[in-house]
N, C-alpha and C positions, 0 to 999 in steps of 0.2 A: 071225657074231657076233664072232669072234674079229679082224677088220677094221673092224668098227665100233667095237671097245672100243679098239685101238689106233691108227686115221688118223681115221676119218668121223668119229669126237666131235668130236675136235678140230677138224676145218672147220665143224662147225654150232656148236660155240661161237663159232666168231670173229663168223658170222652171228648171234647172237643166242642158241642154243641153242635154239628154239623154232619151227623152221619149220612151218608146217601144210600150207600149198600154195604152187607156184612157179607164173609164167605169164611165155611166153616169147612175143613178138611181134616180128615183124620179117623175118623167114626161118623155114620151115618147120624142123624139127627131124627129120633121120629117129631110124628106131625104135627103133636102136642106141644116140645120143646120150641119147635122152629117157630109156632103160631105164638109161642110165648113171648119167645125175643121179639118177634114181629113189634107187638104191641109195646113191650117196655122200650126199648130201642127206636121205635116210630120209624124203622127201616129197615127195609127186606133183607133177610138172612139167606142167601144162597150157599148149595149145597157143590162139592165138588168129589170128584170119586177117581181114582188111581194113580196112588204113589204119590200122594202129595206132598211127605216129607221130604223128597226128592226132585222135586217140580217135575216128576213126569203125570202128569194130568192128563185124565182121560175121557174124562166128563164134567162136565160145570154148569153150573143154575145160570140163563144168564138175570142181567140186570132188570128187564123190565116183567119176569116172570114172577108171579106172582103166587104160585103151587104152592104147597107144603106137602111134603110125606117123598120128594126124589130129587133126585141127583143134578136132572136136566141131561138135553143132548151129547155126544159124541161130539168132543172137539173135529173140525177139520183136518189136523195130522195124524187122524188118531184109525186105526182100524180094529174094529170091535165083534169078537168071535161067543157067538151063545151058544153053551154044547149042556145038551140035556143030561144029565148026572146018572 
């Protein structure tokens, strides 16, 4: 408490003061980072996985997940192939 009243306010003011939820795409996030932001940000950092520079998304954290260390479910339009290497 006593960390958020003196640093973490002051970076979500600069953001806005108002973050609900973050979403990170691009490179995965390990569990350490994402629990990080959690805390500085005082709001869940979800995770999303395929093609995201190109909005073809194939997986994403939803909103009320609370995990760290994965991606989250197969979107709905999405059809997803596991092939052992």
């Amino acid at each position: 408490m006593l960390w958020d009243l003196i640093i973490f306010k002051k970076i979500r003011s600069v953001l806005g003061g108002d973050i609900r939820f973050m979403l990170c795409g691009g490179a995965p996030l390990s569990a350490d980072s994402q629990r990080f932001i959690n805390i500085c940000m005082g709001a869940p950092i979800g995770q999303g996985y395929g093609l995201i520079e190109t909005f073809a998304g194939a997986a994403f954290s939803e909103a009320d997940d609370t995990a760290v260390g994965r991606v989250g479910p197969p979107l709905p339009c999405c059809y997803i192939k596991a092939v052992a290497a």
